[in-house]
Steps between C-alpha positions, in 0.01 A plus 500: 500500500524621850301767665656811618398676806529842341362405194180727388291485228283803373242488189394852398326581148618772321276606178481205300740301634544340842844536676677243723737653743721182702697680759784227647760608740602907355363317111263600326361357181226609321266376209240618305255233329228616234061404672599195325810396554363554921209280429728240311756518869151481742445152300815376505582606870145365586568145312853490652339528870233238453817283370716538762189480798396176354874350469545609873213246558634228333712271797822366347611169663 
C-alpha cells in the first residue's frame, strides 16, 4: 500500500453509528460501522500496528 499525499482521513460519529470518511485525490469513500463493529476495527488496527512495529525490528540478513 502506498501513502498518498492528499490522502485524508476523518472519523465523525453520527447517532449510533460512527462514520469513516477517506478522501483520496477528488474520492471519497465512506463507511459506517455499528459501536461494535468500531471497537472490533480499534483492535484489529491496534494488533496490526504492534505487528508490523515489531517486524520492522527484526534485521534480515
Amino acid at each position: 500500500m502506498t501513502q498518498e499525499a492528499d490522502r485524508k482521513i476523518e472519523v465523525e460519529i453520527e447517532r449510533n453509528r460512527v462514520r469513516i470518511n477517506i478522501f483520496h485525490g477528488e474520492d471519497e469513500q465512506i463507511i459506517k460501522l455499528t459501536l461494535k463493529e468500531a471497537e472490533e476495527l480499534s483492535d484489529e488496527l491496534g494488533k496490526a500496528i504492534e505487528d508490523y512495529s515489531k517486524r520492522k525490528q527484526v534485521r534480515i540478513d
